[in-house]
N, C-alpha and C positions, 0 to 999 in steps of 0.2 A: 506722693510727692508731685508736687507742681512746678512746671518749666515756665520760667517768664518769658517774654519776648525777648530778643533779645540777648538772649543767651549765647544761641549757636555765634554770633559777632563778636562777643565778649570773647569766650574762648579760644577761636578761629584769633582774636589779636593776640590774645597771653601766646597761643602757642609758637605766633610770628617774633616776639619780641623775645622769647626764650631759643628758640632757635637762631636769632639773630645775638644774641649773649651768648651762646658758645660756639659761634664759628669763630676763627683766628683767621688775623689777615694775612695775604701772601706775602713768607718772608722775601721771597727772592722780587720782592717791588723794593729799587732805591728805595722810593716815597714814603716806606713805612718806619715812622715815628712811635714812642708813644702817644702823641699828641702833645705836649707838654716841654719838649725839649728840641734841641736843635741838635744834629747831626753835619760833618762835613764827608759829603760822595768821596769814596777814596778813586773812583773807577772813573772822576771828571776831573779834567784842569781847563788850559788854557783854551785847547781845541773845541770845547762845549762849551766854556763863557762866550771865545767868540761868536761862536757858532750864533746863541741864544740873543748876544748884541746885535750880530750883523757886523761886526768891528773885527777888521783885519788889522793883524800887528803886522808895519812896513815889513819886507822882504828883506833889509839890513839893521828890523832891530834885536838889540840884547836882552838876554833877562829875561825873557816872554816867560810870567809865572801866569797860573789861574786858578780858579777851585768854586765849588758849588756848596754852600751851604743850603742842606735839606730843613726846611724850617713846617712847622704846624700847619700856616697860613700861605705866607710866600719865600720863594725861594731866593738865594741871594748869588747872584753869580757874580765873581771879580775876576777883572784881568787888567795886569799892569806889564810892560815892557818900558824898557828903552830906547830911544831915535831921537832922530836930530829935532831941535825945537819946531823950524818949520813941517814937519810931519804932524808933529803935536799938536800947531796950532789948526792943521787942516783938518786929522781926526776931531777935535772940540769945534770948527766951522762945520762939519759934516752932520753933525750931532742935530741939527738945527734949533740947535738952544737961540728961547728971545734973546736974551743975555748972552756977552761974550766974557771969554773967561775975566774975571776979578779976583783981585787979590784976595786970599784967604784969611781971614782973622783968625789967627792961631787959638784952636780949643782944645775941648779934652774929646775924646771919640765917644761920641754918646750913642754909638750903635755895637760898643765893645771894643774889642780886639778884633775885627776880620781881618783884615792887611797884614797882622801879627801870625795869623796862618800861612801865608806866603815868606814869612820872613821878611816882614818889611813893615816902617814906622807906619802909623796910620796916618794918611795925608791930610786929614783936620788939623794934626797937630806940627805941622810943619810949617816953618817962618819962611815966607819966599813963596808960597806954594796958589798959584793959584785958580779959582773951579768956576764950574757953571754946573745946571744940572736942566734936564727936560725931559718932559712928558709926551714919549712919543706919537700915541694917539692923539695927545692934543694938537700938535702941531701937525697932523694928517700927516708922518713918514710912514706910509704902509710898509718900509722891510719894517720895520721894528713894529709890528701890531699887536705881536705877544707881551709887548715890553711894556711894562707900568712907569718906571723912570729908571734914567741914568744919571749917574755923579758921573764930571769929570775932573778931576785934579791931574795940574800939569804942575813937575818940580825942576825949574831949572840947575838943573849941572854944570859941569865946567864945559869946554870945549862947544859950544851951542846942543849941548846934547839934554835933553828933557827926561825925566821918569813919568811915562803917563799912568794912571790909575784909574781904574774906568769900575763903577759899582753899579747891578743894576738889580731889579727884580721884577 
């Protein structure tokens, strides 16, 4: 019997790729997915969206929901509250969007239902409602440097009071 070159590499990988085919990933990681599906963190809400934003909900607003959608690719964290409109408009000033909020042309949610996980309409689809969104790296805000972008929809209420909704990943 004759060994070719090359052999002892050939094997040395089979036996790396078969050993790597039957490890299991750590269950107790949020992060793990099948790959193929999206999951929501039961063990994150509003405290970790902010956190992830950088976005403090005012000290007198209401409603303060949030939650983490664990996805394949990227994660999606929302957080919405209620506060007075001038609050609103300052979080969407803060954001340092080129753009200031505009009105929203009422659509269908073409990223699902997330907001439907808090219990709340999806803000694309709301008449009155309206957003900006930015790219925190691009506009150099180093707090947000983990942050790929934010949506912001602001819904005015009665009383000068706003529903903010904030989407980020």
């Amino acid at each position: 019997m004759t060994i070719k070159r090359g052999t002892p590499l050939i094997a040395a990988l089979a036996a790396t790729l078969l050993l790597s085919a039957c490890s299991s990933p750590d269950t107790d990681d949020r992060r793990v997915t099948d790959g193929r599906t999206s999951e929501w963190d039961k063990n994150a809400g509003a405290p970790e969206a902010s956190a992830f934003m950088n976005v403090t909900a005012p000290k007198a607003a209401t409603e303060v929901k949030g939650a983490v959608q664990i996805n394949p690719q990227e994660d999606i964290y929302l957080l919405s509250f209620v506060t007075s409109e001038k609050n609103a408009e300052g979080i969407a000033e803060d954001l340092r969007s080129e753009e200031l909020l505009k009105a929203n042309k009422v659509d269908f949610a073409p990223d699902g239902e997330l907001f439907k996980h808090l219990g709340l309409p999806e803000p694309q689809t709301l008449k009155g409602a309206r957003s900006a969104g930015v790219c925190p790296p691009c506009v150099k805000d180093d707090r947000r440097k983990k942050v790929q972008w934010i949506d912001i929809y602001v819904q005015a209420l009665k009383d000068d009071q706003a529903r903010v909704y904030l989407k980020a990943f």
